[in-house]
LODOKE-516092 format. One record per residue: residue number from 0; x, z, y of N, C-alpha, C, O in turn. Coordinates in Angstrom, 1 decimal, always signed. Layout:
+------+--------+--------+--------+--------+--------+--------+--------+--------+--------+--------+--------+--------+
: dofi :    n_X :    n_Z :    n_Y :   ca_X :   ca_Z :   ca_Y :    c_X :    c_Z :    c_Y :    o_X :    o_Z :    o_Y :
+------+--------+--------+--------+--------+--------+--------+--------+--------+--------+--------+--------+--------+
:  NUM :      X :      Z :      Y :      X :      Z :      Y :      X :      Z :      Y :      X :      Z :      Y :
...
+------+--------+--------+--------+--------+--------+--------+--------+--------+--------+--------+--------+--------+
This chain:
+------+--------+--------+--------+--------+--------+--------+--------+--------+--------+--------+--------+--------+
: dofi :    n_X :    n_Z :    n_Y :   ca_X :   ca_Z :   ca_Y :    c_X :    c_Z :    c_Y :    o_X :    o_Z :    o_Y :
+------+--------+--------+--------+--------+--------+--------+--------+--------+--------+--------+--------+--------+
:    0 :  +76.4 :  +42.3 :   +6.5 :  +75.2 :  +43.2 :   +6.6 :  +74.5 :  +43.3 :   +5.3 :  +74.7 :  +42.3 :   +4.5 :
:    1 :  +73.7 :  +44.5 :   +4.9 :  +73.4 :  +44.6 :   +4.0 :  +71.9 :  +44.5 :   +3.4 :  +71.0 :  +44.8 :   +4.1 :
:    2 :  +71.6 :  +44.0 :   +2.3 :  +70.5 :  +43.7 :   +2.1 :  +69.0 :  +44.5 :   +2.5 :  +67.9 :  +43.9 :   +2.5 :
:    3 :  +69.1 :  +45.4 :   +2.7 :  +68.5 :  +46.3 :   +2.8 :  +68.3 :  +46.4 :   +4.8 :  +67.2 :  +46.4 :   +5.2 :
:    4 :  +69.3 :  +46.4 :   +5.5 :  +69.7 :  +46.2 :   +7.1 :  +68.5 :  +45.1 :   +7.1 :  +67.4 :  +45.4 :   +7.5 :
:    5 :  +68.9 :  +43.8 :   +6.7 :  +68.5 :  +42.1 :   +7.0 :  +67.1 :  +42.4 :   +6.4 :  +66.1 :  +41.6 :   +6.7 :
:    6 :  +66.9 :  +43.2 :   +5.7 :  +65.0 :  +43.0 :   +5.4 :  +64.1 :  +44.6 :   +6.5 :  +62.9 :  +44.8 :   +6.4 :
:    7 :  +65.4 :  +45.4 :   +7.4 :  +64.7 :  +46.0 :   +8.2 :  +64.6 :  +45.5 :   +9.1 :  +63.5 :  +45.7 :   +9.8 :
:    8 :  +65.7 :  +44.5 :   +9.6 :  +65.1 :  +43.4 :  +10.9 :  +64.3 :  +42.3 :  +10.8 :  +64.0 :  +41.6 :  +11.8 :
:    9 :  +63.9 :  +42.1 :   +9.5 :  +63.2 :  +41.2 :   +9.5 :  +61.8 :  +41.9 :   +9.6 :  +61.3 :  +41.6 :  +10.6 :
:   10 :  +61.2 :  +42.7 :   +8.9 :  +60.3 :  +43.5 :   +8.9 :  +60.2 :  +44.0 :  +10.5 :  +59.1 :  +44.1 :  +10.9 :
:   11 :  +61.2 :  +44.2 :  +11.4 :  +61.0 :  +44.6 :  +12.6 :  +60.5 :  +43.9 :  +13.6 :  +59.9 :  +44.3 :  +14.6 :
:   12 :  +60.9 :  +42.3 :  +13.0 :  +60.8 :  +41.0 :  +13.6 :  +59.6 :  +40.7 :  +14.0 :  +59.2 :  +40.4 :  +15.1 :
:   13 :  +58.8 :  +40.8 :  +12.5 :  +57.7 :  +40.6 :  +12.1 :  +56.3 :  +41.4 :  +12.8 :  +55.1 :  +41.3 :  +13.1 :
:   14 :  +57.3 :  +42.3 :  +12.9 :  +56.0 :  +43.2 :  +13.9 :  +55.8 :  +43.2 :  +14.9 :  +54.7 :  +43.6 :  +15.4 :
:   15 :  +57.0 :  +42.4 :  +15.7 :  +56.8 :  +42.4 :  +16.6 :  +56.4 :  +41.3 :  +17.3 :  +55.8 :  +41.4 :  +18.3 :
:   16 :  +56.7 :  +39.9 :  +16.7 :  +55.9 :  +39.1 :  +16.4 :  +54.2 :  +38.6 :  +16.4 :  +53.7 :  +38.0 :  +17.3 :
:   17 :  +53.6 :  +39.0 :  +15.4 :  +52.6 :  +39.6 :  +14.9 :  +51.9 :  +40.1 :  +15.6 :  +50.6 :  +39.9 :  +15.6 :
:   18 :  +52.4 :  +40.9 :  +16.6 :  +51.7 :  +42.5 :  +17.7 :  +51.9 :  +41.4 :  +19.5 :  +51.4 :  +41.8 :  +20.5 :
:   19 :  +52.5 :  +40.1 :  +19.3 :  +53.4 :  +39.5 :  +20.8 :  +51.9 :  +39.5 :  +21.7 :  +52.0 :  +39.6 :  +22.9 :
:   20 :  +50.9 :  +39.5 :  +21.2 :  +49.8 :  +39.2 :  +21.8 :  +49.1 :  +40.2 :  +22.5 :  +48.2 :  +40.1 :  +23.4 :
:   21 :  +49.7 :  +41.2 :  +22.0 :  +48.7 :  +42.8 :  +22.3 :  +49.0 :  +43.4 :  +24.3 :  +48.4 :  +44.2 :  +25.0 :
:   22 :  +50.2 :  +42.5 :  +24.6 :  +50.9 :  +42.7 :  +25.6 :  +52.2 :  +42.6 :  +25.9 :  +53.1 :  +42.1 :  +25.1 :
:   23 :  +52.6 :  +43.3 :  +27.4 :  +54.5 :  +42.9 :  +27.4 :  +55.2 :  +43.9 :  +26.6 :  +54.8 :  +44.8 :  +25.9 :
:   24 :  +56.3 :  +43.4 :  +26.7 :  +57.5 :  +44.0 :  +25.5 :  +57.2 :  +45.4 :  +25.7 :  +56.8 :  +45.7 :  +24.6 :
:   25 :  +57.2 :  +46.3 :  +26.3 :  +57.2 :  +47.5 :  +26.4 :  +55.7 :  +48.4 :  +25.9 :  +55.5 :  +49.6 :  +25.9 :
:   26 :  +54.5 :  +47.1 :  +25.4 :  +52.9 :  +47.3 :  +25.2 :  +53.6 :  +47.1 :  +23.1 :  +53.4 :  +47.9 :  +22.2 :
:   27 :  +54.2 :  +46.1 :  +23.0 :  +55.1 :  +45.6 :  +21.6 :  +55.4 :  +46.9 :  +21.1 :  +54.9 :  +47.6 :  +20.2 :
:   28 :  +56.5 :  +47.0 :  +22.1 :  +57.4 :  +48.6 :  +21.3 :  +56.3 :  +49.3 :  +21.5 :  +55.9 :  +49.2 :  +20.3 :
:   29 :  +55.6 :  +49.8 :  +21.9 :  +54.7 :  +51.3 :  +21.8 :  +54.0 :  +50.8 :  +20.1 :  +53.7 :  +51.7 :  +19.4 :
:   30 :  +53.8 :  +49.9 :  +19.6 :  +52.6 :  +49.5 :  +18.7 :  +54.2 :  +49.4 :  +17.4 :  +54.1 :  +50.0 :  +16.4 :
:   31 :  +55.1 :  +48.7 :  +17.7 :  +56.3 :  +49.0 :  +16.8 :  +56.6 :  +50.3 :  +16.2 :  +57.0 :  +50.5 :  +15.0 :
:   32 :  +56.5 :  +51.2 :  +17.2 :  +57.0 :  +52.7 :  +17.2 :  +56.0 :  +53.7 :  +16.5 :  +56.2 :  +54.8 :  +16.1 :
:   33 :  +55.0 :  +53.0 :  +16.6 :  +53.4 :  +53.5 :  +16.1 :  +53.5 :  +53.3 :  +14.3 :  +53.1 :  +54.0 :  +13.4 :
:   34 :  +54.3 :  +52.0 :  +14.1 :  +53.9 :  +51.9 :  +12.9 :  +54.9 :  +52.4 :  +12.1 :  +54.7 :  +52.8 :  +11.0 :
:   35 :  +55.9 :  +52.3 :  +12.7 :  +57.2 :  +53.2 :  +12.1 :  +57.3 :  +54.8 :  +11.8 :  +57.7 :  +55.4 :  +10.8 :
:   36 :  +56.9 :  +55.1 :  +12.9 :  +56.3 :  +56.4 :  +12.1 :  +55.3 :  +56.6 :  +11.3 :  +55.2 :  +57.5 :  +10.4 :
:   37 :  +54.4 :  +55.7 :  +11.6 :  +53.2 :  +56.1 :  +10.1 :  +53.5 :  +55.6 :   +9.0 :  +52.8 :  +55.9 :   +8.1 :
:   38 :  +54.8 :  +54.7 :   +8.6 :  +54.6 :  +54.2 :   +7.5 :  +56.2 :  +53.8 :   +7.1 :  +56.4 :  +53.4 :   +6.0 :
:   39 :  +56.9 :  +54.0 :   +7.8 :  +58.7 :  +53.8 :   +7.5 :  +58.7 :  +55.9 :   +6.8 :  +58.4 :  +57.0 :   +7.2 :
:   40 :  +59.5 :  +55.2 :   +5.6 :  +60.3 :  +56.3 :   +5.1 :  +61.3 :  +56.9 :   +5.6 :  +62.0 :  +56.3 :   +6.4 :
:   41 :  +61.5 :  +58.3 :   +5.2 :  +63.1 :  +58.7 :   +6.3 :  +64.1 :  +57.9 :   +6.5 :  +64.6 :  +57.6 :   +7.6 :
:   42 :  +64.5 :  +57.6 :   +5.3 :  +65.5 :  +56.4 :   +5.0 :  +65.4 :  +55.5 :   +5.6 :  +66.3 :  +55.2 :   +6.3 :
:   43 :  +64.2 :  +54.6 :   +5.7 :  +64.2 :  +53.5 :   +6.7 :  +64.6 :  +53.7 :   +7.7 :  +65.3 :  +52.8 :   +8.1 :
:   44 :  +64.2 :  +54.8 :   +8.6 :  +64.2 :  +55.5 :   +9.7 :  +65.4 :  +55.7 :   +9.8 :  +66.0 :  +55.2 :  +10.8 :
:   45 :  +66.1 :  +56.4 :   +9.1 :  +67.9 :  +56.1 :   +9.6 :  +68.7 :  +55.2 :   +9.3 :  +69.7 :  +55.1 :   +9.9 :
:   46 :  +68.4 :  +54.3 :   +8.5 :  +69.1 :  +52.9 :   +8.3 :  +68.7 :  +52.1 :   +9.6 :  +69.5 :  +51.2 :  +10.0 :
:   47 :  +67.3 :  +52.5 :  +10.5 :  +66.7 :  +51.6 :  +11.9 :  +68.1 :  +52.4 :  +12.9 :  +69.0 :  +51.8 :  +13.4 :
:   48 :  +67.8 :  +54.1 :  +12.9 :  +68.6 :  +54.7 :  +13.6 :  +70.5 :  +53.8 :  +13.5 :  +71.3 :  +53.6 :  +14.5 :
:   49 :  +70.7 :  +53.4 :  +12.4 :  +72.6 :  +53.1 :  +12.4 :  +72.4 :  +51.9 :  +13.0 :  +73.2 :  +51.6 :  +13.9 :
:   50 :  +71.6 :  +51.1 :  +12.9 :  +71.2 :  +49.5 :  +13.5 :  +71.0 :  +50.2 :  +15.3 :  +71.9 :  +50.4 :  +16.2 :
:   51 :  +70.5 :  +50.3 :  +15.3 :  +70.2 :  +50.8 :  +16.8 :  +71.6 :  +51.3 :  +17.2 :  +72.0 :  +50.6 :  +18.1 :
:   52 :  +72.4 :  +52.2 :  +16.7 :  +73.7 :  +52.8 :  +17.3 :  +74.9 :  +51.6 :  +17.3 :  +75.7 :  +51.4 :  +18.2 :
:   53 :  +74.9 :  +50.8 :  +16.2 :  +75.5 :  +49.5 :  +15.9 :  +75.7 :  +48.7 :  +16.8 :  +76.7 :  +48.0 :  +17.1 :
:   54 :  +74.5 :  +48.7 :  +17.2 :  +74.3 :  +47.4 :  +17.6 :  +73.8 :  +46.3 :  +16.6 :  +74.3 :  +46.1 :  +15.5 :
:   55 :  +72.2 :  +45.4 :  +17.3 :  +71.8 :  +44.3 :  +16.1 :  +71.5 :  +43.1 :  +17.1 :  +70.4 :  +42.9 :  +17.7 :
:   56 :  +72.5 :  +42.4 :  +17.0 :  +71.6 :  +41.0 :  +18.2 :  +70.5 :  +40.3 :  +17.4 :  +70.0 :  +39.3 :  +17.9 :
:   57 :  +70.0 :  +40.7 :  +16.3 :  +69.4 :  +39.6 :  +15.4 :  +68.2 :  +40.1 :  +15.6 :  +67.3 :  +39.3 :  +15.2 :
:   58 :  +67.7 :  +41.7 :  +16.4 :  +66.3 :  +42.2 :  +16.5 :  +65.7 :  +41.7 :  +17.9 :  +66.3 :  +41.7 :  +18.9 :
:   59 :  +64.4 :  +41.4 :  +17.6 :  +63.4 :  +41.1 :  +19.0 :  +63.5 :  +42.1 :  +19.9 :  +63.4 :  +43.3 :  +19.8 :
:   60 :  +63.7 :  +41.3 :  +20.9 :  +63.8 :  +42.0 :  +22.2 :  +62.7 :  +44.0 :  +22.3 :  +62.8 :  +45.1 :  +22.9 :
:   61 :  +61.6 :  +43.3 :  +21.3 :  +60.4 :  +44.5 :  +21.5 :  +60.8 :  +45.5 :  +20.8 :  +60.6 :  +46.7 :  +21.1 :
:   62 :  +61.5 :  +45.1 :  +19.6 :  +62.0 :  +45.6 :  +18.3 :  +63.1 :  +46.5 :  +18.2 :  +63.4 :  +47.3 :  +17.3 :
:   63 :  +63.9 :  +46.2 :  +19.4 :  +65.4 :  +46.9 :  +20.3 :  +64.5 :  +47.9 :  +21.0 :  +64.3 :  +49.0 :  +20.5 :
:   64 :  +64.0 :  +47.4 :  +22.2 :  +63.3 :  +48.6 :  +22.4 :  +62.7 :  +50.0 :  +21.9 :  +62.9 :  +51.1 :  +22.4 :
:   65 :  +61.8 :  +49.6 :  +20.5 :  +60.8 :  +50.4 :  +19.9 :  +62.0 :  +51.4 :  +19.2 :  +62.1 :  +52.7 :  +19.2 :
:   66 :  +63.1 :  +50.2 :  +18.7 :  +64.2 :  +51.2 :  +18.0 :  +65.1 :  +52.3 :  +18.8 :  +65.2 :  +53.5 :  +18.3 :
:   67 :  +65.9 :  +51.8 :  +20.1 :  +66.1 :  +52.6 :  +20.8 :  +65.0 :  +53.9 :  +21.4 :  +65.3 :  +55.1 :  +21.4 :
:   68 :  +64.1 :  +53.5 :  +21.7 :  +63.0 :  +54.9 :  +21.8 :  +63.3 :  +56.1 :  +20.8 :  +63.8 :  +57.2 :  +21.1 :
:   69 :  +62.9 :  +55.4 :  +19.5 :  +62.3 :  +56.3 :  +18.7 :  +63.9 :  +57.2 :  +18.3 :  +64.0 :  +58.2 :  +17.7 :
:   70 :  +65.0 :  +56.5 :  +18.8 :  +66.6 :  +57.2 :  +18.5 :  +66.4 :  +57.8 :  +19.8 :  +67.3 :  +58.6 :  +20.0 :
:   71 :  +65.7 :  +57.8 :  +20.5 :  +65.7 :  +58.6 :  +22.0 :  +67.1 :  +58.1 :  +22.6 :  +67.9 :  +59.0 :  +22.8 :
:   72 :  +67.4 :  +56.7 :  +23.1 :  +68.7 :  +56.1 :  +23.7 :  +67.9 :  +55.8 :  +24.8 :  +68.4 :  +55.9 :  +25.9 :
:   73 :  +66.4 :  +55.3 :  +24.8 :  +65.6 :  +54.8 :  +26.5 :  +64.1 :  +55.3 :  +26.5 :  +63.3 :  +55.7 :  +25.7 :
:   74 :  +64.2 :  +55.1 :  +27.5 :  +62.6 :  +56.1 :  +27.7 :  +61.9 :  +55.3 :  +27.5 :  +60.7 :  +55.4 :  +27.5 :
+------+--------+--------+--------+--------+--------+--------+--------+--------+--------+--------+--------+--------+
């Protein structure tokens, strides 16, 4: 994996983390997905998109979610 991949799941980690309090996994991703669009570059945004099509066992359960959404793979 590439350096760049391992500091977007960490970063994804972190948010999700960070946010665990706000509500359940599905309250996570909405606040994940919020921030990803206000503040992820295109590029991040498709380097999240190849991780999501990949496959990443290393992202938070909330952080799969938010990513799958925003690739439009789950509602």
């Amino acid at each position: 994996m590439s350096h760049e991949k391992a500091s977007l799941i960490k970063m994804l980690n972190h948010i999700a983390i960070n946010n665990a309090s706000v509500g359940d996994q599905h309250t996570v991703a909405q606040v994940i997905e919020g921030h990803v669009q206000k503040f992820w570059s295109r590029r991040m945004k498709e380097q999240l998109h190849e991780l999501i099509q990949h496959g990443c066992d290393d992202l938070h359960d909330a952080a799969r979610l938010a990513g799958q959404r925003l690739c439009g793979i789950a509602g």
